[in-house]
C-alpha positions in Angstrom: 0.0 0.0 0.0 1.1 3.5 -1.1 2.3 5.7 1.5 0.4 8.5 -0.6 -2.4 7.4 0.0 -1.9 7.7 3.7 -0.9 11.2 4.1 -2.1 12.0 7.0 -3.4 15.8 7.2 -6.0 17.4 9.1 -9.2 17.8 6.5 -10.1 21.4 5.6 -13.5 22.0 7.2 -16.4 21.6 4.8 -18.7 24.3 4.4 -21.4 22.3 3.3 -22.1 20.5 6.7 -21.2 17.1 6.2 -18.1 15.9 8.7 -18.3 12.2 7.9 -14.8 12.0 7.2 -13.1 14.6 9.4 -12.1 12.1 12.1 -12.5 8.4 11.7 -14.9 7.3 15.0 -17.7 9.0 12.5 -17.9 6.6 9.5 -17.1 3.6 11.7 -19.3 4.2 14.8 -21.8 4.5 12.1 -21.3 1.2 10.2 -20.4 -0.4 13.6 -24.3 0.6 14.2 -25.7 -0.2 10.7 -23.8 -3.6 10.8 -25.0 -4.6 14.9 -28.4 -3.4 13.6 -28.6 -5.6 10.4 -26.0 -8.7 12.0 -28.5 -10.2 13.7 -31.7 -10.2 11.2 -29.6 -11.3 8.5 -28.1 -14.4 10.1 -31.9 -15.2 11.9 -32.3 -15.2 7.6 -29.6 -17.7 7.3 -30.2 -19.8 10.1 -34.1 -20.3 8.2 -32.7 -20.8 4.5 -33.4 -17.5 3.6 -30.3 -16.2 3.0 -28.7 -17.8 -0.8 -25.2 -18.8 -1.3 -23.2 -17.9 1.9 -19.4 -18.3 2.1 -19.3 -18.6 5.2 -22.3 -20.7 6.3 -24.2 -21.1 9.6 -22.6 -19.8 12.8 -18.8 -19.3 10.9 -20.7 -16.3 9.3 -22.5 -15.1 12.4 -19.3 -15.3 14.7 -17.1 -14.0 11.7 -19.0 -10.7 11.7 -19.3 -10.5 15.6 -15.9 -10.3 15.9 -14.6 -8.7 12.7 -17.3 -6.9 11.3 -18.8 -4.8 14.5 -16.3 -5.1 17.0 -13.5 -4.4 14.6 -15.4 -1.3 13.3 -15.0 0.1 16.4 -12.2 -0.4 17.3 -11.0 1.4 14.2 -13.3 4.0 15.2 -11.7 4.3 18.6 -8.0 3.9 17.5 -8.1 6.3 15.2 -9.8 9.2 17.1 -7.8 8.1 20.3 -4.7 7.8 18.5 -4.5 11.5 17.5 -5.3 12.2 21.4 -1.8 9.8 22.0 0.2 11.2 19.2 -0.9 14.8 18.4 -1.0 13.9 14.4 -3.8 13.0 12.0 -4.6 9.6 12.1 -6.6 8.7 8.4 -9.0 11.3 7.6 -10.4 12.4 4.3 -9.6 10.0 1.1 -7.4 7.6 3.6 -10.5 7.4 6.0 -12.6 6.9 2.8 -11.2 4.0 1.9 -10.7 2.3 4.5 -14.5 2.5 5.3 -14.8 1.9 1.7 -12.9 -1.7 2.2 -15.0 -2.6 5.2 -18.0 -2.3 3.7 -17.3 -4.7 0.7 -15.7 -6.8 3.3 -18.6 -7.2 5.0 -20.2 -7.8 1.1 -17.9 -10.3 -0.1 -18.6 -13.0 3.2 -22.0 -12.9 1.5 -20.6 -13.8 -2.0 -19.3 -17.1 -3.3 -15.9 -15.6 -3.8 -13.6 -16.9 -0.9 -10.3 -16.0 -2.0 -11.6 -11.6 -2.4 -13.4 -12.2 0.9 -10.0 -13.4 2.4 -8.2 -10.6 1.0 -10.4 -7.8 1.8 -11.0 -8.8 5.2 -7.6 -9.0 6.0 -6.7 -5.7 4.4 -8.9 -4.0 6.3 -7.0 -4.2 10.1 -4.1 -4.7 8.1 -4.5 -1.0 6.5 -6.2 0.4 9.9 -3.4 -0.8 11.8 -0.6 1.2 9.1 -2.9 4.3 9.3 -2.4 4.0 13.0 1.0 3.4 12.8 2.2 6.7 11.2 1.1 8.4 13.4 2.1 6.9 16.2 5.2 6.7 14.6 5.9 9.9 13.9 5.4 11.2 17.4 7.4 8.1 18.5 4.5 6.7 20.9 6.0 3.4 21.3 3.2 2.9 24.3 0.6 2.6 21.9 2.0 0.2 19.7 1.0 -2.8 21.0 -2.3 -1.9 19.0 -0.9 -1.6 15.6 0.4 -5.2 16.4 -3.2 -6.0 17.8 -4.9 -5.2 14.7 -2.3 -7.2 12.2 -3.7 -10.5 14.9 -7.2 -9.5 14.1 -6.2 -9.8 10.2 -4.7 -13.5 11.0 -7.9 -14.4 13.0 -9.9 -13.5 9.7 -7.5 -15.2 7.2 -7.4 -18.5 9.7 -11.7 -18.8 9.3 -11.6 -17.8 5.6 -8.6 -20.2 4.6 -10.3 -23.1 7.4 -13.7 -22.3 4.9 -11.7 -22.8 1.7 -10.4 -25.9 2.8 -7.2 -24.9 2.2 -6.3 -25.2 6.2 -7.2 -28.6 7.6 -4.9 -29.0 10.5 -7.5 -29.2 13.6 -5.7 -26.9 16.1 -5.1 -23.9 13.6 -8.6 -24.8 11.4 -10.6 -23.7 14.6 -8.2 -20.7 16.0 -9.9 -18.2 13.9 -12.4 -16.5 16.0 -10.9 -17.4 19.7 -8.2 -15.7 18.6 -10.4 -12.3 16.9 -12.3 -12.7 20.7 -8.9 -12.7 22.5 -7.1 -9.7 21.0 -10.5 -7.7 20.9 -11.3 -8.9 25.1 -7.6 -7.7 25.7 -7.9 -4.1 23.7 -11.2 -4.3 26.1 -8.9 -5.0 29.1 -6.4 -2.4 28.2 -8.8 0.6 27.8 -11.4 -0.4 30.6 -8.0 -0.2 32.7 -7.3 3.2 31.2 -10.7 5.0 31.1 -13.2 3.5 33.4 -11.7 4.6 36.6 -10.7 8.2 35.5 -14.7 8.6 33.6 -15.9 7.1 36.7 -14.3 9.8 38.8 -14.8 12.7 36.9 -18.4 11.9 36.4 -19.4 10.9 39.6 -18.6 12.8 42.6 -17.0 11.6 45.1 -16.3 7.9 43.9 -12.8 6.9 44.2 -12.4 4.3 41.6 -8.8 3.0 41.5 -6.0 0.5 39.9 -4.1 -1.8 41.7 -0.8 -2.6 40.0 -0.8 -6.0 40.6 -4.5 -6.7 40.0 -3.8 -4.4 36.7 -1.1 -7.1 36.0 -2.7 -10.6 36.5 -5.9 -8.9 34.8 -3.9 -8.2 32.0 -1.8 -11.1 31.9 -4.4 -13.7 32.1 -6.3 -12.7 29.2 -2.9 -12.2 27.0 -2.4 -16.0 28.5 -5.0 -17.2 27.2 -4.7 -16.0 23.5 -2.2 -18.7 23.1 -4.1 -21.9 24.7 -7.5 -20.8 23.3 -5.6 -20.3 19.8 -4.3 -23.9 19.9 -7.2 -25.1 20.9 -5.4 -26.1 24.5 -7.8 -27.6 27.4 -7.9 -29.2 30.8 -5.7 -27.8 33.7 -3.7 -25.0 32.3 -6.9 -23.3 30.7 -8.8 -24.2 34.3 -5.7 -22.3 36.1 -5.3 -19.3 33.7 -9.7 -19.1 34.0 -9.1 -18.9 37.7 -6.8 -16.6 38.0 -8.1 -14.0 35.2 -11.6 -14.6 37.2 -9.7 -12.9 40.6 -8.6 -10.3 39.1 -11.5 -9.2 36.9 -13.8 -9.3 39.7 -10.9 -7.6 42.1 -10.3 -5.2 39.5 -14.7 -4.3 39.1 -14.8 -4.1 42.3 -11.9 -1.5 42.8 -14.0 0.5 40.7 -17.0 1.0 43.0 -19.7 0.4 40.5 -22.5 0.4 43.2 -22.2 4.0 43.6 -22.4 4.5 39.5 -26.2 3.6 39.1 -27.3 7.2 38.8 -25.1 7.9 35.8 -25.9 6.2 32.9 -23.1 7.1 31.3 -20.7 5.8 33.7 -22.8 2.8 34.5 -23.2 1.4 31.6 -19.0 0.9 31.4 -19.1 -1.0 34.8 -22.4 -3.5 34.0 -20.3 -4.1 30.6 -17.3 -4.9 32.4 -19.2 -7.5 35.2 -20.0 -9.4 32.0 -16.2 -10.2 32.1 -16.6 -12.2 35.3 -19.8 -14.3 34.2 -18.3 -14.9 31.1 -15.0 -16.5 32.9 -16.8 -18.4 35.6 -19.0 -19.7 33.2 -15.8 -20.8 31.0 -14.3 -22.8 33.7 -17.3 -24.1 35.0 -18.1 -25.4 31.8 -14.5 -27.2 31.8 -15.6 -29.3 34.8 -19.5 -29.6 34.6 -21.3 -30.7 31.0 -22.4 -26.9 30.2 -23.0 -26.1 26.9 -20.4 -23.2 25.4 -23.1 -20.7 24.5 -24.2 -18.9 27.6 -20.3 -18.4 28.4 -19.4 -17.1 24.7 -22.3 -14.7 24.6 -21.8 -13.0 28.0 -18.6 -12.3 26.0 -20.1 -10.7 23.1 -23.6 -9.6 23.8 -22.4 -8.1 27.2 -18.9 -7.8 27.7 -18.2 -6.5 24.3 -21.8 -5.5 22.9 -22.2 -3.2 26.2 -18.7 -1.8 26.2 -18.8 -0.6 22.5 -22.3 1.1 22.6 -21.2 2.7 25.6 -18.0 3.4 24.2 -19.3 5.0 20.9 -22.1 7.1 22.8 -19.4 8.8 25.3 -16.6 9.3 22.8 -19.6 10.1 20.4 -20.3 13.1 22.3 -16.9 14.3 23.5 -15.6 14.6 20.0 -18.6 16.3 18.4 -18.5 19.2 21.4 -21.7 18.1 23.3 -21.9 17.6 26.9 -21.1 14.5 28.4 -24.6 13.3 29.5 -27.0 10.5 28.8 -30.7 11.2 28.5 -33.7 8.8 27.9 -32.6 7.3 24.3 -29.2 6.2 25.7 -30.4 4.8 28.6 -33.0 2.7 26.8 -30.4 0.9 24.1 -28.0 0.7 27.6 -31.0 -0.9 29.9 -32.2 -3.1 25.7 -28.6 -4.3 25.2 -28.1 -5.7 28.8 -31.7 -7.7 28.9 -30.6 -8.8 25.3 -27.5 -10.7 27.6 -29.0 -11.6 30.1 -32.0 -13.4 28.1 -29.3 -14.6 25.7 -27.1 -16.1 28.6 -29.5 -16.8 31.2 -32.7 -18.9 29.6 -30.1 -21.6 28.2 -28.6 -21.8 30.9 -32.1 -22.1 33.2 -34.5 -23.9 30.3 -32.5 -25.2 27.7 -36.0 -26.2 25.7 -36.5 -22.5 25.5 -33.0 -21.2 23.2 -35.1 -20.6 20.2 -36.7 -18.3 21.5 -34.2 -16.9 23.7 -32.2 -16.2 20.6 -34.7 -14.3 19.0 -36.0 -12.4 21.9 -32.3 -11.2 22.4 -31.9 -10.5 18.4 -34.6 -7.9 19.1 -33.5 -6.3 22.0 -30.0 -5.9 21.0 -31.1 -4.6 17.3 -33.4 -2.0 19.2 -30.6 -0.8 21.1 -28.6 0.4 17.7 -31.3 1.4 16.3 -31.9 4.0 19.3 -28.2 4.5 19.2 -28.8 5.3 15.2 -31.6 7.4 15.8 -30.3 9.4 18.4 -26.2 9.8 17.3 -26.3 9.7 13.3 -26.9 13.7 12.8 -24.3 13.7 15.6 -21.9 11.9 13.5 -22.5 13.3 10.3 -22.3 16.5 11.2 -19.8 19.0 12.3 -18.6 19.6 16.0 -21.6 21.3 17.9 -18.8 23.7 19.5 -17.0 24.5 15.9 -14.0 22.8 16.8 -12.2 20.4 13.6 -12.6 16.2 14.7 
């Protein structure tokens, strides 16, 4: 890829009143929305027969656009409006940003086609080309802290190239055929670790007066640590004892961590609440893991406490906040958010609980959830799309 057509520059402002592409959490928070919204529909359409021809068939598809469809959407979204915060230079903006939103989207149009080998390529060139926009600029102010992400994003391209090539048929060994999306859950649960780390306590004190949220280094460090751990073993495929002991250790420290936190004292700011009932997800999620590795649990409940309400919650509330800090409006949630914050969490818990209480009943679990969590973006679109295509309320360029 041409370095040209990463020059990053700070986009004249556009008369006209269109902003999409002055910062780059605007086009992706969007699609991250358009994509949660239509995700869920679209495979309930292939789960029936409805849905012709996929490449990826049956849950492949469904997880495979989980993990890098939405979540990586945002994630670009965040890295590139966070990493000119880090850096002080332009992260992709303008043409760049265009077509790197551009690639997504036929991404997310080639998994639908027959053509394996341009689905491969495009979903791997889309972290791949994220993570050199990010790059530059991190490079260029020489913000080696941050550059664990750039490395993070080049995984999430493997992940995707493991499930396409595992499709194809072209990879057949068992351990590596399979790695696909553990791995894409890993690197995304530990870029969730990292800036949960970073942001909840500091947005927790500053919106909440007198909490006194807090880090531990060494509960920062086995958090941390056990979820990098387990990218390996859940790559490989690895179970039994050391899964059991790297479950029960990352299990301390999540819940030590939350609880550092104070989230009982968070329930009258939505805002701020919203980050810590995401995070508690994090703890079901890995108790239900190791349970599930000594009783005969089914894996469901314990994956989708992962991504309906560790990472589902933690993005929306993610892309509201940062939403309204970098388009100048005040840092405040009103009715609309706290209706997609209060959908999307009763979307997990039906989605995790039911199966887990009246296994007869997942059918209709699954679909209860499918609506709540596509109401939730579709308040979030509702409310934050003339947000996000429009300039900064307080005239400011981003």
């Amino acid at each position: 890829m041409s370095t040209v057509l990463f020059r990053l520059e700070e986009p004249p402002a556009r008369r006209d009143g269109f902003a999409l592409w002055q910062l780059g959490f605007r086009p992706f928070y969007l699609l991250a929305a358009l994509q949660a919204l239509l995700m869920v529909p679209l495979w309930a359409l292939q789960f029936s027969g409805w849905l012709p021809h996929p490449l990826l068939a049956g849950a492949a598809w469904h997880a495979h656009e989980m993990v890098f469809g939405y979540a990586l959407a945002v994630v670009i979204g965040f890295l590139f409006t966070a990493g000119r915060n880090w850096s002080g230079q332009p992260t992709p903006t303008g043409r760049a940003l265009q077509l790197i939103a551009a690639l997504w989207v036929l991404a997310r149009l080639a998994v639908l086609s027959p053509w394996g080998w341009l689905s491969l390529a495009l979903n791997v060139a889309v972290p791949w080309t994220a993570a050199w926009g990010l790059w530059q600029a991190l490079h260029r102010a020489g913000n080696r802290r941050n550059y664990f992400f750039v490395g993070l994003l080049g995984l999430m391209g493997v992940g995707s190239a493991l499930l396409h090539l595992a499709s194809l048929g072209v990879l057949t060994l068992p351990a590596l055929a399979g790695a696909g999306v553990p791995l894409g859950l890993d690197v995304v649960l530990l870029m969730i670790a990292v800036m949960a780390g970073r942001v909840v306590p500091m947005f927790s004190n500053n919106g909440v007066p007198g909490l006194q949220a807090r880090r531990e280094p060494r509960v920062e460090q086995l958090a941390l640590g056990s979820v990098i751990a387990l990218i390996p073993l859940d790559a490989l495929g690895v179970t039994g004892l050391p899964v059991q002991l790297v479950l029960g250790i990352a299990l301390l420290a999540h819940t030590w961590r939350w609880c550092l936190w104070q989230p009982w004292k968070t329930w009258r700011h939505p805002l701020v609440w919203v980050l810590h009932a995401a995070y508690l997800w994090l703890p079901v999620h890995l108790a239900l893991r190791l349970a599930a590795q000594v009783w005969p649990l089914p894996g469901g409940p314990a994956m989708h406490a992962l991504t309906v309400g560790v990472i589902g919650m933690i993005t929306l509330g993610m892309i509201t906040r940062t939403a309204l800090g970098h388009t100048g409006r005040r840092l405040q949630a009103g009715p609309v958010e706290t209706a997609a914050y209060a959908s999307l969490f009763l979307a997990a818990l039906v989605r995790v609980a039911v199966p887990l209480l009246a296994p007869a009943l997942l059918m209709q679990a699954a679909l209860a959830s499918s609506v709540l969590w596509s109401a939730a973006f579709a308040l979030y679109l509702w409310r934050y799309a003339p947000f996000l295509l429009r300039p900064r309320a307080d005239g400011q360029p981003g």
